[in-house]
N, C-alpha and C positions, 0 to 999 in steps of 0.2 A: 072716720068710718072704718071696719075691721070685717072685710071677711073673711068666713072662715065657712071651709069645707071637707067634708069629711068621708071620704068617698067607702063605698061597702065593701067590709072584708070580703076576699077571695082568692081563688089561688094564683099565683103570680107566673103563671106562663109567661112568655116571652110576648105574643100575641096582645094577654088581656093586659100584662105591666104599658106595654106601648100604647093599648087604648088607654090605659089611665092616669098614662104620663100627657096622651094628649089633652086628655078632658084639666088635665089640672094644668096644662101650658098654658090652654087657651080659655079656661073658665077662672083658674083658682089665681091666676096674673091678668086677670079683666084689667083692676084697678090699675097696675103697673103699668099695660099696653095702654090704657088711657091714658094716663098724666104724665109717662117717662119714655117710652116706645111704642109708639102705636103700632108698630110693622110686626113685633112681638112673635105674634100669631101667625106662625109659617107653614107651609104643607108636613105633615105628622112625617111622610118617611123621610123629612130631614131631621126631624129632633131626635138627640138621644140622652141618655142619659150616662152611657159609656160606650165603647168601642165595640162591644155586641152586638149593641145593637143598631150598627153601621152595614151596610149593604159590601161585603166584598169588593163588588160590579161599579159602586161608588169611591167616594171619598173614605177609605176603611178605618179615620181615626173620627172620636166625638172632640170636637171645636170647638168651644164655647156653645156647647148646647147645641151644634146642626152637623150635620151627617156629608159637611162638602166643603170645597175652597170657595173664599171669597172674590168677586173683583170689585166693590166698594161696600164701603162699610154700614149700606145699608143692608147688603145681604146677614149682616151679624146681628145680634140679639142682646139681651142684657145689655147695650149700649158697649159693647166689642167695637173696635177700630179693625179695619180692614189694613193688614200691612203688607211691605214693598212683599213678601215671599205669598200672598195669596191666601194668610191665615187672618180668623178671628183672633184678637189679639186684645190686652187688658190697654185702655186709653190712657197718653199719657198723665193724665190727672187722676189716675188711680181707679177710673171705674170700670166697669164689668165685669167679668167670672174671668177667673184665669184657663186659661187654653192647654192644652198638653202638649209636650215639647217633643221631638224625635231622637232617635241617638243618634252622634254624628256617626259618619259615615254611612247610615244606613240609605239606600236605595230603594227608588219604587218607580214604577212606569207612570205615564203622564201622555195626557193627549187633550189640547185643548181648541180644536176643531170642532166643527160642527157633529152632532148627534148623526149616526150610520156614515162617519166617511173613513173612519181609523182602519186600516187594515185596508182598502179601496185602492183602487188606481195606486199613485205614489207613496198617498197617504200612508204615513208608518208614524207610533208612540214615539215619544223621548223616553227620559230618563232625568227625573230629582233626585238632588243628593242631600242628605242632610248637614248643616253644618251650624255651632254652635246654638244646639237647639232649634233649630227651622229647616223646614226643606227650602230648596234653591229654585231657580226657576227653573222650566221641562228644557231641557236643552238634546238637542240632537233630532227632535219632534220634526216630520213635515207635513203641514198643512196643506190643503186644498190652493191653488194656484188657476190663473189663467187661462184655456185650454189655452195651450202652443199645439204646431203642427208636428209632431215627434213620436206619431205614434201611440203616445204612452196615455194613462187618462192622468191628465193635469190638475182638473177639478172635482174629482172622488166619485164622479156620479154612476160609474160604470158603464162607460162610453170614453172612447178614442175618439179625439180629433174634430168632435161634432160643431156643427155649423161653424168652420172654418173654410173660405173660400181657398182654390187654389191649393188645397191641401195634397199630398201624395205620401208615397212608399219609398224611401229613398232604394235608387236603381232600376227602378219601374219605366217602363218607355210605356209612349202613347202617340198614336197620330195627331199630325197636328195641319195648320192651313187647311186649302181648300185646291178641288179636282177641275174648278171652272175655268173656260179658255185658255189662256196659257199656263195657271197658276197648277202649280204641283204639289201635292201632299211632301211633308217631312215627320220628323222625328223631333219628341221633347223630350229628355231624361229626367228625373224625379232627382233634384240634386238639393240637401239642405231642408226638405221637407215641403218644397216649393217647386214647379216644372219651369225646368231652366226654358233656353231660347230653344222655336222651331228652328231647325238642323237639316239640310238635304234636301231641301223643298223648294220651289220657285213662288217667289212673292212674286206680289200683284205691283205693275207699275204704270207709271201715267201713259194714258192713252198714248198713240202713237199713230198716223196713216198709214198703214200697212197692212190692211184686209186681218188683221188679227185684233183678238179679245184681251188686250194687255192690262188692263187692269180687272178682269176677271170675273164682270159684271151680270154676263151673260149679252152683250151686244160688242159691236165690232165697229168701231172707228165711230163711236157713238159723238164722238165730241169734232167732228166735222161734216157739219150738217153741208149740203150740195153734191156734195161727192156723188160722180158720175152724170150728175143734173148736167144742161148742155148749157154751152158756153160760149163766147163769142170776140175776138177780138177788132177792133179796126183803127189804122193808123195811115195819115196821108191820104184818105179816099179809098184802104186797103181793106177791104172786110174778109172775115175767114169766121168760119163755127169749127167748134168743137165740144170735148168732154171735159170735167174737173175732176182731175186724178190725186192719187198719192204722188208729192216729191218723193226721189227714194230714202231721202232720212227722215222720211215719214213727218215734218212737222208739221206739216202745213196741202194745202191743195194749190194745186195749179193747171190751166187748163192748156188741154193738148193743139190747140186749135194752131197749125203751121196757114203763114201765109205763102200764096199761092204765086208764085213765082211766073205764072201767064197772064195774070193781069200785070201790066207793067206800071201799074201805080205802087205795086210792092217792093220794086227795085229796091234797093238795100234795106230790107227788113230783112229778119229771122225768117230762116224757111225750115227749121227742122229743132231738136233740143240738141244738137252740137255744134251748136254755131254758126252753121252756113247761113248763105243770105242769098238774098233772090239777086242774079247780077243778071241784066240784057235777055231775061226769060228762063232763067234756070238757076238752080240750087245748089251753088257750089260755096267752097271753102277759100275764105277771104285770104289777100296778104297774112299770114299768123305774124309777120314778124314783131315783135314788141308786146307781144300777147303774153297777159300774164297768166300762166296755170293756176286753175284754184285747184286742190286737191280733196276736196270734203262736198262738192258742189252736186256731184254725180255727172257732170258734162263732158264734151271733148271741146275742151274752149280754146285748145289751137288746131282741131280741124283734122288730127293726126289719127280719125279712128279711134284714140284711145280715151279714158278719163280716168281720174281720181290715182289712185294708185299704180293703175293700169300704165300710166304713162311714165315714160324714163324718166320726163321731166321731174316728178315727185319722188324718186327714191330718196331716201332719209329724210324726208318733210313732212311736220307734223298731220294727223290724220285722225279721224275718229272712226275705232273700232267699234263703236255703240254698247261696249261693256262698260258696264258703270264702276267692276272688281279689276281693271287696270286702269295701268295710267301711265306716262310718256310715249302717246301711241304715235309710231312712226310708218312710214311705206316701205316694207322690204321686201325683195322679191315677189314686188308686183299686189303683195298684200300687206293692208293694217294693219299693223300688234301692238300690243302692249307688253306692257308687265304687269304679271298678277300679283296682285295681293289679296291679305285675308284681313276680317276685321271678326275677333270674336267678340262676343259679349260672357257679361256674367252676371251674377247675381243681381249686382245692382249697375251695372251700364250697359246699357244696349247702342249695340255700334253697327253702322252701316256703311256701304260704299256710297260715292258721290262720283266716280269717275276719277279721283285722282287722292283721297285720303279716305279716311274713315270718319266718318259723324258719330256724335257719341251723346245718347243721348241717358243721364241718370235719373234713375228711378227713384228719386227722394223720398224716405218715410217708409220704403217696402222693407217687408220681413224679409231677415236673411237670417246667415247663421255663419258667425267668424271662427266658429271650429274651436270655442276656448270654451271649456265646459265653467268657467269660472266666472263667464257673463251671462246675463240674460235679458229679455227684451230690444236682441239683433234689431237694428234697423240698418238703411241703408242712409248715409250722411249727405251734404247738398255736394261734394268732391267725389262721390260713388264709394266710398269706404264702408266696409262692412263693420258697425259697433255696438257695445252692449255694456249695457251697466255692470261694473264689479263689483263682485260679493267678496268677501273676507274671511273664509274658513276659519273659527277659535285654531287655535296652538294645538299640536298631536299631546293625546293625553298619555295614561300609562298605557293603557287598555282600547282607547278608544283615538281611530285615526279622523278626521273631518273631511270629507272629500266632494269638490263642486260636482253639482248634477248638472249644470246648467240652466238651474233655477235660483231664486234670490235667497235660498237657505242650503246649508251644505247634511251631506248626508253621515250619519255616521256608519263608520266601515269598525264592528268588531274584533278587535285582534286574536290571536291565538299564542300569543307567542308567552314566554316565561316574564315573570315582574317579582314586585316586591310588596306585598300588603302592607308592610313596616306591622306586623304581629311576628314579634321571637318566637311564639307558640304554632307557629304554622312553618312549616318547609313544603319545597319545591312546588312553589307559589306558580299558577299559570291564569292569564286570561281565560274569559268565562263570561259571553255577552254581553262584556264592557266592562263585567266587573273583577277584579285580582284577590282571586282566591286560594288556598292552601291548602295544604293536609294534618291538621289538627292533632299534636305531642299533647299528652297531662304531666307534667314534673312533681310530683308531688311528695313535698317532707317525708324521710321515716326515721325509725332509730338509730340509722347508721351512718345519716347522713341528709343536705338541705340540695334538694334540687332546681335549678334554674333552666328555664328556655335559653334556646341560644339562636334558633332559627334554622336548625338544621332536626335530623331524624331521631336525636341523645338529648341528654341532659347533661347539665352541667352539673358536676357532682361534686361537694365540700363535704368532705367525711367528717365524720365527728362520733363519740362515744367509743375511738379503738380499742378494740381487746376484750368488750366488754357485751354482756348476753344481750341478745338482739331478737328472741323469740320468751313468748309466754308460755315457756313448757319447763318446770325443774325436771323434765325425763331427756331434754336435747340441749348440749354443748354448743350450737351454734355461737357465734363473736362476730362484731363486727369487724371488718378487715377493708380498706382503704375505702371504706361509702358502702361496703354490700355486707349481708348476712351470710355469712359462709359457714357450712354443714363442719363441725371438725367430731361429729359420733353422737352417738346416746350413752347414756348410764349402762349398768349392769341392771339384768331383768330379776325384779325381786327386790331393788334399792326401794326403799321405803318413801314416798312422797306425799306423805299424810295419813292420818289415820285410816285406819281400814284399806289404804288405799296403796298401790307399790307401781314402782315403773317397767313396764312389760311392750316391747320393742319399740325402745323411744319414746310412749308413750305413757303418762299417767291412768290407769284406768284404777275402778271399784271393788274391791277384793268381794265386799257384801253385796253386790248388786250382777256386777258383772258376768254372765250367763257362761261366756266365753274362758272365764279368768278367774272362778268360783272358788276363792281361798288363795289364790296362788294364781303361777302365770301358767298357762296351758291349760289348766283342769276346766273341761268342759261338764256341760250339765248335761242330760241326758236330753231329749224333745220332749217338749210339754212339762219336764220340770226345770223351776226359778232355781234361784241362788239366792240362800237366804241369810241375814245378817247373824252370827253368832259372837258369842262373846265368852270367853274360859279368862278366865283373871281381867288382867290387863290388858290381855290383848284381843281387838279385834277382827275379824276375819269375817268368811261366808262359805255356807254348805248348803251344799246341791238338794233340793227336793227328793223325795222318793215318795213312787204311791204306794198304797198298803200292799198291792199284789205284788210289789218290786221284787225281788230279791240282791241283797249284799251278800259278799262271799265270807263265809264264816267257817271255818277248818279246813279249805280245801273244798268244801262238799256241798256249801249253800248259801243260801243268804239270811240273813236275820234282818228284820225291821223294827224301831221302835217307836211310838208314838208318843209327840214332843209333850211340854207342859202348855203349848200354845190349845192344843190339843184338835188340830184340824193339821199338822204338819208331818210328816214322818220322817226320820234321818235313819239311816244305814250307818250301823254300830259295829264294831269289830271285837275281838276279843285278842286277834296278837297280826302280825304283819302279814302274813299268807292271806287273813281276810281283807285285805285290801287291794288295790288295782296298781298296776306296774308302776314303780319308782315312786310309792308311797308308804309311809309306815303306821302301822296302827299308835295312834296320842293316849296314852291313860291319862283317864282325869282323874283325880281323886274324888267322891263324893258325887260324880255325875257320870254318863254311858262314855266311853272312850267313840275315839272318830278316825275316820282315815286321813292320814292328810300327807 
């Protein structure tokens, strides 16, 4: 089966040639799209027929018949192969249309990101090179990425930073904890693009019996329920009431209830919280001797008035200062101390006191940021190390440096600096938006000599044809002389250089035509009369028009005219040399009017 279609003359705008390139893609290649390519039949502003009719804003060469790059080779046509550089391409068993090739080194911009991101946030073009007929792939391009916290828009969409938790400004402070019971506001810094650790503030700590809010709950010694409830002791038959208090290192309660030193069944109990004991009806301070001091108890456990630190017995004996940021706390001078220490944290290890080191605990998996523009995707490791995957910048080009951004593609940095195009025909070659460009010498052959580039602002010059005429004038002497045409005069004005014709200042001009040079060199014509060709024997020459009202000087006294055999022309005739004009002599002719010349 054969068809055939024959579409209606008309005129071939660029408009109707494209609809009638479509109606015959997609009608008059029915039969092909069936039985060899079915896909054939693609959107019309991809097909073209030539580079014309390519969209600027697109792909601007025609492809194998489509108007764009491919990334498989179903996007091609006439059964084209999609190859490694993004072109329709002839398969290798020889079939489909052959493709149009690029000149190497030519350059073109390139962007193969999503439709509205180029130019966006990060987003910026590469750059394809062509080489051995094909463009290369877009190199120096960067695509839409991740959002990270950095400020910048990561993912083209025109927005910073969005829905990233914990995100900040780096150097920015902000309040941080809370104002409840004992806890006290601090300071976070914006470090990394993340809020480092609260700074300044009193955290919240485990409860404690001491009529305070220490863990910051909004209640007060919530975690020892009784407290102040009455209380009761009895031992030996001894009973006594009281209340349940704070101990003073707040752990715990204990009640105040002292046995009563008049009932004598109390006898040697406790009658007070420093020791004493009920002795024969009253409340005194036993033998202390062999009495151990505790120092941390809050008592007077020998009886002496004093407790804990208070007591001589305890100078330089361990003691607890109740700071959790020191540690070897001893009794001096009557009081607790320690030594302070600090524990900072950072990025990734958050570190705290315990009373005698620092606890540290790491933040596995968090964003950070290791300050090397050359990784990216910071995290923090299970040892608190700040790491990121490394990218690998291409080699510095001529023009074009590769420099990490901190993303997984490197940015290219344009040079400015001077290069070398490798064209002899260009000098003082300078970078130019990636690209090494020149300033454009023509060397071109002439008769005096062969010129070649050399890569500077001359040429190179091989003389040739010494000594010998180097212009197309028999009225100028110029000669060639080592490669140039050099001036050495003109002829003598009046030397003869053709018929009718003489050389008059250097130049060959017309004797019959010449208006300027009418017969001879200087003889002008008057305005509005020609110079016309004459001829007396042999020789030819040119005379000035004259109208019939003219007058030529004839004795001194007038002019005489006479009317030619053309018989529409009139010449001024003379009869001896006075009728003629200065430094001219009247010519007798034999047989015809005599002239001035």
């Amino acid at each position: 089966m054969t068809f055939v279609f024959t579409p209606p003359q008309q005129t071939h705008t660029p408009a109707r040639r494209k609809a009638r390139h479509t109606v015959l893609w997609c009608f008059g290649w029915l039969f092909v799209s069936l039985l060899l390519i079915p896909s054939a039949c693609v959107r019309p502003e991809l097909q073209c027929i030539d580079d014309t009719e390519c969209p600027k804003s697109a792909f601007p060469r025609c492809v194998g018949g489509m108007c764009r790059e491919c990334r498989t080779s179903s996007d091609c046509i006439f059964g084209n192969g999609c190859d490694a550089w993004g072109y329709c391409s002839l398969r290798k068993d020889g079939g489909g249309v052959p493709d149009i090739k690029c000149i190497d080194g030519e350059k073109k911009t390139c962007y193969e990101g999503p439709s509205g991101t180029q130019g966006i946030g990060t987003c910026r073009a590469g750059v394809r090179t062509c080489a051995s007929g094909r463009f290369g792939p877009c190199l120096g391009q960067i695509l839409p990425q991740a959002e990270t916290c950095d400020t910048k828009d990561n993912n083209c969409n025109g927005l910073k930073d969005e829905n990233i938790d914990n995100c900040c400004e780096n150097g920015k402070t902000r309040a941080c904890g809370e104002d409840t019971g004992e806890c006290q506001k601090g300071t976070q810094t914006c470090a990394g693009g993340t809020w480092g650790q609260c700074t300044g503030g009193v955290e919240k700590k485990k409860e404690l019996c001491n009529d305070k809010d220490d863990d910051c709950d909004g209640q007060i010694d919530e975690d020892f329920p009784g407290k102040n409830d009455a209380c009761s002791k009895e031992q030996n038959g001894c009973k006594v009431s009281g209340i349940f208090h704070c101990l003073k290192d707040g752990s715990k309660l204990f009640c105040d209830a002292q046995f009563s030193c008049a009932d004598r069944n109390c006898d040697g109990l406790a009658c007070d919280a420093n020791g004493k004991l009920c002795q024969g009806g009253r409340c005194t301070c036993p033998n202390n001797s062999g009495v151990e001091v505790n120092c941390t108890d809050g008592k007077d456990n020998d009886c002496d008035g004093k407790k804990d630190c208070e007591d001589e017995d305890c100078r330089n004996q361990p003691c607890n200062d109740g700071e959790l940021c020191t540690k070897d706390d001893v009794c001096t001078g009557g009081v607790c101390k320690g030594q302070t220490f600090t524990c900072k944290s950072d990025a990734c290890t958050q570190r705290k006191c315990d009373g005698s080191a620092c606890i540290e605990i790491v933040q596995k998996n968090k964003a950070c940021d290791d300050n090397n523009d050359c990784t990216y995707d910071d995290v923090c490791d299970d040892t608190g190390a700040c790491k990121g995957k490394t990218v690998t910048c291409k080699p510095e080009e001529a023009c074009i440096k590769y420099k990490c951004n901190g993303t997984n593609t490197c940015a290219p940095e344009f040079k400015t600096s001077t290069c070398d195009d490798q064209d002899d025909c260009t000098h003082t070659d300078v970078c130019s938006n990636g690209i090494c460009k020149g300033t454009k010498i023509e060397c071109k052959d002439d008769t005096c000599g062969t010129r070649k580039c050399n890569g500077t602002a001359t040429c190179t010059v091989t003389p040739r044809n010494e000594g010998q005429s180097c212009v197309n004038n028999p009225c100028d002497t110029s000669v060639c002389r080592s490669g140039a045409c050099v001036g050495t005069g003109s002829v003598a004005d009046g030397t003869s250089c053709g018929t009718g014709m003489g050389c008059c200042g250097g130049k060959c001009v017309d004797y019959t035509s010449d208006k300027a040079n009418c017969g001879g060199c200087g003889i002008k014509c008057s305005s509005g009369n020609n110079c016309h060709k004459h001829t007396f024997g042999t020789v030819v020459t040119g005379l000035c028009d004259c109208l019939a009202t003219a007058t030529c000087k004839a004795n001194g006294q007038g002019y005489t005219c006479w009317k030619s055999t053309l018989g529409r022309v009139y010449r001024c005739h003379c009869h001896e040399n006075s009728d003629c004009g200065p430094g001219q002599t009247c010519i007798d002719q034999t047989g015809y009017h005599n002239y001035c010349k």
